[in-house]
N, CA, C and O atoms as a CHARMM CRD file, in Angstrom:
* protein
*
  308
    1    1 UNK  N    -29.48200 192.67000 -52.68800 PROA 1      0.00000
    2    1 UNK  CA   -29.37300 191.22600 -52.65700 PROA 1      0.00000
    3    1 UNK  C    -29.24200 190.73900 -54.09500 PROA 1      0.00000
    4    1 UNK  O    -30.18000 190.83200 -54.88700 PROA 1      0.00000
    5    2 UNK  N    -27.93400 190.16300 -54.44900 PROA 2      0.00000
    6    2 UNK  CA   -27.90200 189.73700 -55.64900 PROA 2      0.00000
    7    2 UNK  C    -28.51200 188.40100 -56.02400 PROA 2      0.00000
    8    2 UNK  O    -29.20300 188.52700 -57.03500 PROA 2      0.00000
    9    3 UNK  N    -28.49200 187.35300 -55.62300 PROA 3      0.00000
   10    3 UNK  CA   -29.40600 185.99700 -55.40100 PROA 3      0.00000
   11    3 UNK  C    -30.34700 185.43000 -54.23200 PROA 3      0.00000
   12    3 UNK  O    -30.16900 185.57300 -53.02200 PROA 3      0.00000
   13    4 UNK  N    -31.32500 184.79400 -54.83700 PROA 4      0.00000
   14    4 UNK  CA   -31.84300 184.60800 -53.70200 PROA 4      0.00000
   15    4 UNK  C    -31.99000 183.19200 -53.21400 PROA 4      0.00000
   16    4 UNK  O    -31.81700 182.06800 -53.68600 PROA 4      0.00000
   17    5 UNK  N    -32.31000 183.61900 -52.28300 PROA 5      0.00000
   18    5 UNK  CA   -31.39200 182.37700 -50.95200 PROA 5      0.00000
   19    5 UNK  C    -32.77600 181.75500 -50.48900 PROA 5      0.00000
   20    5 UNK  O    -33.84400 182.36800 -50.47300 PROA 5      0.00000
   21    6 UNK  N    -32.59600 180.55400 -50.14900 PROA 6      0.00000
   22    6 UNK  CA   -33.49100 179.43700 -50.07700 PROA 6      0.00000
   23    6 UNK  C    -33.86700 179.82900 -48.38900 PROA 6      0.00000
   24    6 UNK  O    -33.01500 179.85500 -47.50100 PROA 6      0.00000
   25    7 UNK  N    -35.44300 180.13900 -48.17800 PROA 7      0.00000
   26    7 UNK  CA   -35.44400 180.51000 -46.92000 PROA 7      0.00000
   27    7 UNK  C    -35.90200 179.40700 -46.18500 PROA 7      0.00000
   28    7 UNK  O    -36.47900 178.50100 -46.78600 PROA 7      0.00000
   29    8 UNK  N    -35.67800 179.33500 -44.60500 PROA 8      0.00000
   30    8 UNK  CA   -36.17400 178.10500 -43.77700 PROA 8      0.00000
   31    8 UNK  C    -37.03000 177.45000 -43.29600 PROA 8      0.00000
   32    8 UNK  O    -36.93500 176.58600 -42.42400 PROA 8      0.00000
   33    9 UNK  N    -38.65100 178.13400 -44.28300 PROA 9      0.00000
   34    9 UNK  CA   -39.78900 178.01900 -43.89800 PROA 9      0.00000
   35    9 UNK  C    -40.36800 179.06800 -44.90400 PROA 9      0.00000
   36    9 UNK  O    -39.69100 179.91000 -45.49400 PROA 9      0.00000
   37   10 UNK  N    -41.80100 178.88300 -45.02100 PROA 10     0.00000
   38   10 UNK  CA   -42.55500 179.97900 -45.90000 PROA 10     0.00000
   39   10 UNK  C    -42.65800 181.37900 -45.07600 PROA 10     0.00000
   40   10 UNK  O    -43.00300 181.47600 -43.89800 PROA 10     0.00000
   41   11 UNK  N    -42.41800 182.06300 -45.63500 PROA 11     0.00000
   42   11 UNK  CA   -42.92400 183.63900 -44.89600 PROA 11     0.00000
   43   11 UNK  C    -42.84500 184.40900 -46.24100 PROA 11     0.00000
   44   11 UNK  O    -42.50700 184.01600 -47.35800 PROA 11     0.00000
   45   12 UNK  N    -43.28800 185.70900 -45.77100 PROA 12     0.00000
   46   12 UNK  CA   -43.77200 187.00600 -47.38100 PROA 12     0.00000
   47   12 UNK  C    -42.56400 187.53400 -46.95900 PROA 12     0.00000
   48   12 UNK  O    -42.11000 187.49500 -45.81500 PROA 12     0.00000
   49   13 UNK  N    -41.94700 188.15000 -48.18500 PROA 13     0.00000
   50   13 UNK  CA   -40.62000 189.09900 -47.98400 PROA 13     0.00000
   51   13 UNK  C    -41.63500 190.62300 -49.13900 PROA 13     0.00000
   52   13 UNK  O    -42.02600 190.78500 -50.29500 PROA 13     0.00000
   53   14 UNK  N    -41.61600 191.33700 -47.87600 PROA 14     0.00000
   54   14 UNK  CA   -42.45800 192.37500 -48.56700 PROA 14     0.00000
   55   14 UNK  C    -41.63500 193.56800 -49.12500 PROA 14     0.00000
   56   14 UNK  O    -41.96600 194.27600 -50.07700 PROA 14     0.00000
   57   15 UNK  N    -40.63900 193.66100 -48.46300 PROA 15     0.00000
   58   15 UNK  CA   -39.74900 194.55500 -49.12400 PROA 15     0.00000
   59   15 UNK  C    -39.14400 194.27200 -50.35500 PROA 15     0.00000
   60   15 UNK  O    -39.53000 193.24400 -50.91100 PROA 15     0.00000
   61   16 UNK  N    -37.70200 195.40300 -51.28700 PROA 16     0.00000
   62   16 UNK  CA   -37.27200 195.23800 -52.05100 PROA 16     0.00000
   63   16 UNK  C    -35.59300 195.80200 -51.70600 PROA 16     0.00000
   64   16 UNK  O    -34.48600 195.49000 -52.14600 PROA 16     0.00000
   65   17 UNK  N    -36.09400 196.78500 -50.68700 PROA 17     0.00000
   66   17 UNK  CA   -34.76400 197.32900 -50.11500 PROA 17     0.00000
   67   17 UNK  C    -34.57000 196.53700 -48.94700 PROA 17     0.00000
   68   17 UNK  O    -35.44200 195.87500 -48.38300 PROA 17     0.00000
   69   18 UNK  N    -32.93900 196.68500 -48.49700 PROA 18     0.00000
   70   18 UNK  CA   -32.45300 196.52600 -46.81600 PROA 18     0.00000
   71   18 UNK  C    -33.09100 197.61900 -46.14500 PROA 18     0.00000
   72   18 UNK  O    -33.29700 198.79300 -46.45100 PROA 18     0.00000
   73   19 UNK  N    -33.49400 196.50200 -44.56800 PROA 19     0.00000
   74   19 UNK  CA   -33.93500 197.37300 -43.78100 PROA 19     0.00000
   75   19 UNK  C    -33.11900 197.66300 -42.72400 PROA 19     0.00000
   76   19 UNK  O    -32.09900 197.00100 -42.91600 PROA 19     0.00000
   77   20 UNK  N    -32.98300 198.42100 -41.49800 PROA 20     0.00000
   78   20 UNK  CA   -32.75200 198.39900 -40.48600 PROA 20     0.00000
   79   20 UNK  C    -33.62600 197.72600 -39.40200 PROA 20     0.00000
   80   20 UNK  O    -34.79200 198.12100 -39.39800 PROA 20     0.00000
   81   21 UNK  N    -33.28100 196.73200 -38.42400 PROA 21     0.00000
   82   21 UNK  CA   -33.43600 196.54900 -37.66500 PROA 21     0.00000
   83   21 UNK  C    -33.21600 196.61600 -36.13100 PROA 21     0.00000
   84   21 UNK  O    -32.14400 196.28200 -35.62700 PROA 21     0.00000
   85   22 UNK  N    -34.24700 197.04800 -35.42500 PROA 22     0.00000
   86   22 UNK  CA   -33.72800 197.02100 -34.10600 PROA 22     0.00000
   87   22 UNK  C    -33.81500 195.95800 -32.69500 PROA 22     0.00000
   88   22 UNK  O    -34.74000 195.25500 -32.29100 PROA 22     0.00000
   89   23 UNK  N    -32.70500 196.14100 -32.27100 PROA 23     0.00000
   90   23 UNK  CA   -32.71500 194.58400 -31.23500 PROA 23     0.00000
   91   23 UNK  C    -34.09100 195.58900 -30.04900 PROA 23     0.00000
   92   23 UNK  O    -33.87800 196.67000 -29.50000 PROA 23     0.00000
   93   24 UNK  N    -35.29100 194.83100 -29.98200 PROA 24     0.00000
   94   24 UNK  CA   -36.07800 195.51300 -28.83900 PROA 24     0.00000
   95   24 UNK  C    -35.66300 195.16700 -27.30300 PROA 24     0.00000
   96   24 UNK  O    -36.34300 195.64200 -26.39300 PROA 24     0.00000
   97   25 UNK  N    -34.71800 194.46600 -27.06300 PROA 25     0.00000
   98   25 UNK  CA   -33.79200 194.06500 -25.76400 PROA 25     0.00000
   99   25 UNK  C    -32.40600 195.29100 -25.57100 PROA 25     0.00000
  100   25 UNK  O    -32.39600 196.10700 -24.65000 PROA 25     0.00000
  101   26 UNK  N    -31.60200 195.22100 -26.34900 PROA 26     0.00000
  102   26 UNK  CA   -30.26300 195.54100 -26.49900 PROA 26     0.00000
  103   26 UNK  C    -30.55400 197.01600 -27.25700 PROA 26     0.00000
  104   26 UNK  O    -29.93800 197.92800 -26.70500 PROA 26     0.00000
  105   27 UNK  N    -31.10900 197.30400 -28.04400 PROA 27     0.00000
  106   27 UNK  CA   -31.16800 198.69100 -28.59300 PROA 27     0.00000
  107   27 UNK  C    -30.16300 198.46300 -29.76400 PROA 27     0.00000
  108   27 UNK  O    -30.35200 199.31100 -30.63500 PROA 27     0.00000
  109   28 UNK  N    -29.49700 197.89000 -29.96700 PROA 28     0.00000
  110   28 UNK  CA   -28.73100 197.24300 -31.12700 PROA 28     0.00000
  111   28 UNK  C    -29.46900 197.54600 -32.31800 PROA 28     0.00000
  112   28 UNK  O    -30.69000 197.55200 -32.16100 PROA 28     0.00000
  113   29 UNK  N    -28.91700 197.87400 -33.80500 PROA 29     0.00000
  114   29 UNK  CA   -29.52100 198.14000 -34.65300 PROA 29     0.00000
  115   29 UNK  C    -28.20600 197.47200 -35.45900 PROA 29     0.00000
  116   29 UNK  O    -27.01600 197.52900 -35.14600 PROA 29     0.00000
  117   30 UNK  N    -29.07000 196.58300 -37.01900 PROA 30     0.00000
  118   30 UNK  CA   -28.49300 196.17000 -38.12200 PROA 30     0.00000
  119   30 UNK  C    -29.22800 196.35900 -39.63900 PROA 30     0.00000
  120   30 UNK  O    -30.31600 195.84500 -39.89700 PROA 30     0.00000
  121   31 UNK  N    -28.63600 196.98800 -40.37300 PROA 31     0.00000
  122   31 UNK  CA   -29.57300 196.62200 -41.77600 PROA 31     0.00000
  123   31 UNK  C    -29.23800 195.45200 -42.90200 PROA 31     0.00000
  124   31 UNK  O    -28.24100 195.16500 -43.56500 PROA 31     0.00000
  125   32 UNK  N    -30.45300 194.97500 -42.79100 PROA 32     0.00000
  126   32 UNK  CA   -30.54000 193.55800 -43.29900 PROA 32     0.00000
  127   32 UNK  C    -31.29800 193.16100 -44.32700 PROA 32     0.00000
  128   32 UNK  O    -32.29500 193.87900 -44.40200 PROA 32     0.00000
  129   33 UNK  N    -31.26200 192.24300 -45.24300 PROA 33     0.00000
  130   33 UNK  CA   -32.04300 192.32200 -46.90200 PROA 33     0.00000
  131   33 UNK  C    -33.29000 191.90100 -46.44700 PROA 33     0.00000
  132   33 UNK  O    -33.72200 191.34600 -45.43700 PROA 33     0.00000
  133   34 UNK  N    -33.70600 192.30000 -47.41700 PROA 34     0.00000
  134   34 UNK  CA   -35.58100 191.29000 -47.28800 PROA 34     0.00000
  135   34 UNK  C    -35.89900 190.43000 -46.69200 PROA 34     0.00000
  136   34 UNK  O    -36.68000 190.52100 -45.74500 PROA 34     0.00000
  137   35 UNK  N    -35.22800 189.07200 -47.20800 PROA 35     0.00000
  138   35 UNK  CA   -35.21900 187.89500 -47.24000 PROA 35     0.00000
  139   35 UNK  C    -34.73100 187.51500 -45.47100 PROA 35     0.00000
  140   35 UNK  O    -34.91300 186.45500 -44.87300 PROA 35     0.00000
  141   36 UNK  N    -34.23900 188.46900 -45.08800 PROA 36     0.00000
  142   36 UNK  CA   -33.43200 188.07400 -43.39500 PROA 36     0.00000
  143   36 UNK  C    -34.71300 188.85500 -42.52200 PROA 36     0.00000
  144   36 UNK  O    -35.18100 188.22700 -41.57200 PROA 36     0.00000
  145   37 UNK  N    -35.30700 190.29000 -42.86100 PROA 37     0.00000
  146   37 UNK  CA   -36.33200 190.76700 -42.36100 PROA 37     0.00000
  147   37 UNK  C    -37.75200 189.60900 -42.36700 PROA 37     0.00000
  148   37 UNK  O    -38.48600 189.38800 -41.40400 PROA 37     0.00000
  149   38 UNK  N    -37.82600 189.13600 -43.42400 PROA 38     0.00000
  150   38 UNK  CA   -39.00500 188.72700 -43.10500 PROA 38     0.00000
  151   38 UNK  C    -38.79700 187.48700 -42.15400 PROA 38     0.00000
  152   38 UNK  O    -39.55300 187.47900 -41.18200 PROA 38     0.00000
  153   39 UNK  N    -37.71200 186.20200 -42.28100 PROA 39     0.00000
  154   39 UNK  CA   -37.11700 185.23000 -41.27400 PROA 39     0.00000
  155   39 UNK  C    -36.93900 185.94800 -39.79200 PROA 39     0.00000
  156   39 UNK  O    -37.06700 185.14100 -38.87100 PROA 39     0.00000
  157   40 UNK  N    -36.68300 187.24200 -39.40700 PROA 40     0.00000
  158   40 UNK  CA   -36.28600 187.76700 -38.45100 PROA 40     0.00000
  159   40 UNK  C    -38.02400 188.21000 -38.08400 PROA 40     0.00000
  160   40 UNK  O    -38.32600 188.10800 -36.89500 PROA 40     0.00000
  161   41 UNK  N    -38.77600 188.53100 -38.73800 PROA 41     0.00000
  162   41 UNK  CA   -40.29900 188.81300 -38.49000 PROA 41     0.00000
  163   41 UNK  C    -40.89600 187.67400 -38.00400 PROA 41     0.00000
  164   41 UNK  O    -41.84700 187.80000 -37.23200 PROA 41     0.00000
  165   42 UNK  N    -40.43100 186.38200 -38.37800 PROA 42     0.00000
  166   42 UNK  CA   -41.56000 185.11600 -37.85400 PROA 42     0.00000
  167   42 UNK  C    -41.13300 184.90700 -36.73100 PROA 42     0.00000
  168   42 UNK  O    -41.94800 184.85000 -35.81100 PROA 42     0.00000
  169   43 UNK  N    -39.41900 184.69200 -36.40900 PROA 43     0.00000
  170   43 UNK  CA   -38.84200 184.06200 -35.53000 PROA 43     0.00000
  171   43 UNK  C    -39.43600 184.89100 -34.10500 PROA 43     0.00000
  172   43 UNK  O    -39.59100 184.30400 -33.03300 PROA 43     0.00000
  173   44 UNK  N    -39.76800 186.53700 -34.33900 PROA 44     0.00000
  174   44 UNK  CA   -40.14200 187.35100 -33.08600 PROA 44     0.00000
  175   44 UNK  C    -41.35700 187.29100 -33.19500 PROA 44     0.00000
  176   44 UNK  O    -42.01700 187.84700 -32.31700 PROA 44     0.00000
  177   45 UNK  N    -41.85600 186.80000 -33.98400 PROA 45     0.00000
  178   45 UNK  CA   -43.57400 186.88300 -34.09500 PROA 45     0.00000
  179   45 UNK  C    -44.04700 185.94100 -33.37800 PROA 45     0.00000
  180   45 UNK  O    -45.12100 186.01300 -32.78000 PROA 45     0.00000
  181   46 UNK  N    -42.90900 184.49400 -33.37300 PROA 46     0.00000
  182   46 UNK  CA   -43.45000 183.77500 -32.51500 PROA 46     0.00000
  183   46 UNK  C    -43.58000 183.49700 -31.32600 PROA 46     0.00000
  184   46 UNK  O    -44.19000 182.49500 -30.95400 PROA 46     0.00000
  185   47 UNK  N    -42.89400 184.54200 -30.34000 PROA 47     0.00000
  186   47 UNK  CA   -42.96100 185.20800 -28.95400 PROA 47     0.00000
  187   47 UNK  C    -44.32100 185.24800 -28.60200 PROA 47     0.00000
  188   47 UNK  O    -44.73100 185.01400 -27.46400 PROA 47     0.00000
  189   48 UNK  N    -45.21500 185.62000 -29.82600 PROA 48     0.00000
  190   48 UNK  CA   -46.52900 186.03100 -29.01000 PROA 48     0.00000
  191   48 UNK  C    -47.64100 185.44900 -29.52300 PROA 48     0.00000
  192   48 UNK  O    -48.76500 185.94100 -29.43100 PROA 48     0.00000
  193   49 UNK  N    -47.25800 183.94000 -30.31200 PROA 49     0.00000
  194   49 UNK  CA   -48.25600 182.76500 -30.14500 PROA 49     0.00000
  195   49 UNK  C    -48.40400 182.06600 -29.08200 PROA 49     0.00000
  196   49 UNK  O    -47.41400 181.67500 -28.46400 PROA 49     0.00000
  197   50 UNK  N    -49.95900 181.71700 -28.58500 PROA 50     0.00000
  198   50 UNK  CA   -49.91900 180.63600 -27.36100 PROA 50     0.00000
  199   50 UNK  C    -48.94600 179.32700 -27.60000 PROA 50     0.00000
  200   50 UNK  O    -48.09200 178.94400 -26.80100 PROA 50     0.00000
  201   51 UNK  N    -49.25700 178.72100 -28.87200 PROA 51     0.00000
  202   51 UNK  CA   -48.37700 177.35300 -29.04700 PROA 51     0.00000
  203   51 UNK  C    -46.99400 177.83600 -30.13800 PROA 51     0.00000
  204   51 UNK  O    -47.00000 177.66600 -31.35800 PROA 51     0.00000
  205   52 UNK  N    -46.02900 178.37000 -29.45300 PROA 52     0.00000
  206   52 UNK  CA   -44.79900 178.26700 -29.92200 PROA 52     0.00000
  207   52 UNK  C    -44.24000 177.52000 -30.88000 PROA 52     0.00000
  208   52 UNK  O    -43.55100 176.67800 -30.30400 PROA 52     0.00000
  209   53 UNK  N    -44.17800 177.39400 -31.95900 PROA 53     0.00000
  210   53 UNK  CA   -43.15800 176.27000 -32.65100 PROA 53     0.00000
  211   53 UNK  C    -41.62000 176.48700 -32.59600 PROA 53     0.00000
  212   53 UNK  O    -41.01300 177.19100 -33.40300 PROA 53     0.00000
  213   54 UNK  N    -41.15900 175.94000 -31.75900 PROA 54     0.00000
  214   54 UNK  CA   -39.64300 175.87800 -31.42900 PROA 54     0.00000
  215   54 UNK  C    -38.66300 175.66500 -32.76400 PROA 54     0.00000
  216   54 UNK  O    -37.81100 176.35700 -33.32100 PROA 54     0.00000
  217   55 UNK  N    -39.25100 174.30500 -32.98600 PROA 55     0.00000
  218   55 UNK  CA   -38.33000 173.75600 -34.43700 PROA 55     0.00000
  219   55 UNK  C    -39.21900 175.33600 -35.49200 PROA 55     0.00000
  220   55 UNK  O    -38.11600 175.79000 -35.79700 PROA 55     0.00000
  221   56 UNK  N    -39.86600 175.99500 -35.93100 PROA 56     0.00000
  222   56 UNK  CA   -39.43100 176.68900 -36.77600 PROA 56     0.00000
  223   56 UNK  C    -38.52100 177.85200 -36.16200 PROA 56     0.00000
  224   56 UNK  O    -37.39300 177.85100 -36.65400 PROA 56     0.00000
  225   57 UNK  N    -38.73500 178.80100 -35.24600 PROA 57     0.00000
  226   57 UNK  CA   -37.61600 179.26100 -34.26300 PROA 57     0.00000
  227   57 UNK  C    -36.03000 178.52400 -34.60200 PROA 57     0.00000
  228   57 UNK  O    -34.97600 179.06000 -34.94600 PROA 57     0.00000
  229   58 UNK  N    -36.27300 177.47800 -34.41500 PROA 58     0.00000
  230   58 UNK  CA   -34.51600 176.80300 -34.52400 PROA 58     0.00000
  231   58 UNK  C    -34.12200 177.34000 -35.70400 PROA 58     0.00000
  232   58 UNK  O    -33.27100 178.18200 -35.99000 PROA 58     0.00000
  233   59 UNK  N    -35.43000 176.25600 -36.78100 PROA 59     0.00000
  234   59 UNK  CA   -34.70700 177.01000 -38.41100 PROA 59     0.00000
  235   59 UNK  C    -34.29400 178.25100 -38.66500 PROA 59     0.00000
  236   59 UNK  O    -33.24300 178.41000 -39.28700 PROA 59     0.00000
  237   60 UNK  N    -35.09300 179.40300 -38.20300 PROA 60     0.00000
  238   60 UNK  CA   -34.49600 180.74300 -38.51000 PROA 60     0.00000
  239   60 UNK  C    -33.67000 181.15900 -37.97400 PROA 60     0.00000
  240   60 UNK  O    -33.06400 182.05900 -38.55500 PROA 60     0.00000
  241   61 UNK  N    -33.12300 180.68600 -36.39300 PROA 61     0.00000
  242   61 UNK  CA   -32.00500 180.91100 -35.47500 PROA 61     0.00000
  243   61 UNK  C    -31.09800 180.58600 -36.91700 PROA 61     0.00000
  244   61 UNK  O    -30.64700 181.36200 -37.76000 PROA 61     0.00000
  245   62 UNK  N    -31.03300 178.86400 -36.78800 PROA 62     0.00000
  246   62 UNK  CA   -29.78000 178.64000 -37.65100 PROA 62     0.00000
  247   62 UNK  C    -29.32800 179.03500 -39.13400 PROA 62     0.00000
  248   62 UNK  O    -28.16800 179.08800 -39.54200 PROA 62     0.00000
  249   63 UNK  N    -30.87300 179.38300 -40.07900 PROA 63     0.00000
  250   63 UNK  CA   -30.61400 179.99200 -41.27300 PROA 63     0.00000
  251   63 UNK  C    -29.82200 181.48800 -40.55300 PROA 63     0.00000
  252   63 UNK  O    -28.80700 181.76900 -41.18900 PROA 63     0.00000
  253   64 UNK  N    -30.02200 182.18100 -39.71500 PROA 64     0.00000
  254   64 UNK  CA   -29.07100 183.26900 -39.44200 PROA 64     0.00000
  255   64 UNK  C    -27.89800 183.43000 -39.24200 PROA 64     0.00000
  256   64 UNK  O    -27.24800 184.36500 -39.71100 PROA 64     0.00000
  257   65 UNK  N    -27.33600 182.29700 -38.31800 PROA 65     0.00000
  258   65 UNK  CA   -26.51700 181.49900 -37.96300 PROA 65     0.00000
  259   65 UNK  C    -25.49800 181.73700 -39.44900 PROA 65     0.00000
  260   65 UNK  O    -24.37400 182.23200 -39.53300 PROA 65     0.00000
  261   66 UNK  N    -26.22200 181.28200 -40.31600 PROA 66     0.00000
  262   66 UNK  CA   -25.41500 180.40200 -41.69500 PROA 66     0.00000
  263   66 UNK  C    -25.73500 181.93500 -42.75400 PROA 66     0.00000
  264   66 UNK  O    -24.70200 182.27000 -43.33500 PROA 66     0.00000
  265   67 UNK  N    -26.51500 182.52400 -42.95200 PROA 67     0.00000
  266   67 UNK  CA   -26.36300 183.81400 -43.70500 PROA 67     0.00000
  267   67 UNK  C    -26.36600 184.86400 -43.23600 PROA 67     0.00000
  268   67 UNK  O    -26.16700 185.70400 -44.11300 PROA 67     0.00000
  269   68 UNK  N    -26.49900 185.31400 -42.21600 PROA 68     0.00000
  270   68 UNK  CA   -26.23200 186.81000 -41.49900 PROA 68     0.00000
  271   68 UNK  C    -25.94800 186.69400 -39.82100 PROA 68     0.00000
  272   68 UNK  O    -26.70100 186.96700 -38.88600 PROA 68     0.00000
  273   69 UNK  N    -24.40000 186.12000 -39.82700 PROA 69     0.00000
  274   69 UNK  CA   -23.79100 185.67100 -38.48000 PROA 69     0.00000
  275   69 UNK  C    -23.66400 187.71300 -37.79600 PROA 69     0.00000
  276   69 UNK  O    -23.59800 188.28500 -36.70800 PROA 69     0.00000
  277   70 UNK  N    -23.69100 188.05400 -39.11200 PROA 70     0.00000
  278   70 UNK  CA   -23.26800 189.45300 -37.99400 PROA 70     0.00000
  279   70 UNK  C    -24.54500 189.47900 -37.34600 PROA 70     0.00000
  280   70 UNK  O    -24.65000 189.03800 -36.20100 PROA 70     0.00000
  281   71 UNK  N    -26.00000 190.17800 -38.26000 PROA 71     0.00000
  282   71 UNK  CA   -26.87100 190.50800 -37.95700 PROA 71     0.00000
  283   71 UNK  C    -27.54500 189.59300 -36.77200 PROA 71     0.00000
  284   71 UNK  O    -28.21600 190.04200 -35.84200 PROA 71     0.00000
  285   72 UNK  N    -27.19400 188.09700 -37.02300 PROA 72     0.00000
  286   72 UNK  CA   -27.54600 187.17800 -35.61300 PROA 72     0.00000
  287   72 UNK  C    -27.07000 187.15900 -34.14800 PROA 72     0.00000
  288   72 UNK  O    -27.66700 186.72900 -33.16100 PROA 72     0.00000
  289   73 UNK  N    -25.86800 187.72100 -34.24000 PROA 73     0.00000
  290   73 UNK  CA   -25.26300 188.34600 -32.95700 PROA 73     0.00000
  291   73 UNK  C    -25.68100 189.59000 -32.79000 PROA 73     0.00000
  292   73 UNK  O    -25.75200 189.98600 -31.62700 PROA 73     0.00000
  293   74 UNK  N    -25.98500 190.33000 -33.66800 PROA 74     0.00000
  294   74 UNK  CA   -27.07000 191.82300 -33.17100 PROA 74     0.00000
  295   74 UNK  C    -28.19200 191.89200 -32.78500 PROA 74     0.00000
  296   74 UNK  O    -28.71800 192.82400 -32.17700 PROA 74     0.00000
  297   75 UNK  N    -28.73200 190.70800 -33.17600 PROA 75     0.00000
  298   75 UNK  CA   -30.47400 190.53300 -33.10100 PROA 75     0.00000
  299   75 UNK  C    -31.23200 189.36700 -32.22500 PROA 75     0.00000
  300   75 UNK  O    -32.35100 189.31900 -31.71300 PROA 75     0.00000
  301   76 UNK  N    -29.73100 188.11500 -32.29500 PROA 76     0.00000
  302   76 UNK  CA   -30.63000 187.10900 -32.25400 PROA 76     0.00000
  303   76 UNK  C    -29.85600 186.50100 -30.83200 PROA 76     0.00000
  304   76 UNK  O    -30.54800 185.74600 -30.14900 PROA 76     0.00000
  305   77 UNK  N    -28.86600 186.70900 -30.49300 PROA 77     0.00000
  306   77 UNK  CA   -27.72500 186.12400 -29.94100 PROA 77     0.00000
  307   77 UNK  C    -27.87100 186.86800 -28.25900 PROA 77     0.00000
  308   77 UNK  O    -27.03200 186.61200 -27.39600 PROA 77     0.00000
C-alpha cells in the first residue's frame, strides 16, 4: 500500500502486509491491504453484535464499493 487512505470509521489495522481473505459463504478468496482487512473485520464483526449498527455496515459496504470493487464483489456482494 503506497498511501494511506482515509478509512470509514475507527478500527486497528494490525497488519503491515496484504492478506488473504476468505468469503465464509462462497469459499471465495481475495488478498487485500491492511487498511481493507481491518474495514472488512468490523463490517463481519458486526454480524455478531446484539445491536447492529447498520449505518457503520453501510460505510464499509460503500468505502469497498469505492476502493476495492474487486475484493467487494468477492467478499461483500
Amino acid at each position: 500500500m503506497t498511501k494511506k487512505r482515509k478509512l470509514p470509521f475507527e478500527c486497528i489495522v494490525c497488519d503491515e502486509e496484504p492478506q488473504k481473505v476468505k468469503n465464509p459463504f462462497s469459499g471465495e478468496s481475495v488478498t487485500i491491504p491492511p487498511d481493507a482487512v481491518a474495514v472488512y473485520d468490523v463490517i463481519m464483526g458486526e454480524q455478531f453484535v446484539k445491536n447492529t449498527d447498520w449505518t457503520r455496515v453501510r460505510k464499509g459496504i460503500d468505502w469497498f464499493i469505492k476502493h476495492e470493487p474487486e475484493a467487494y464483489g468477492v467478499l461483500l456482494d
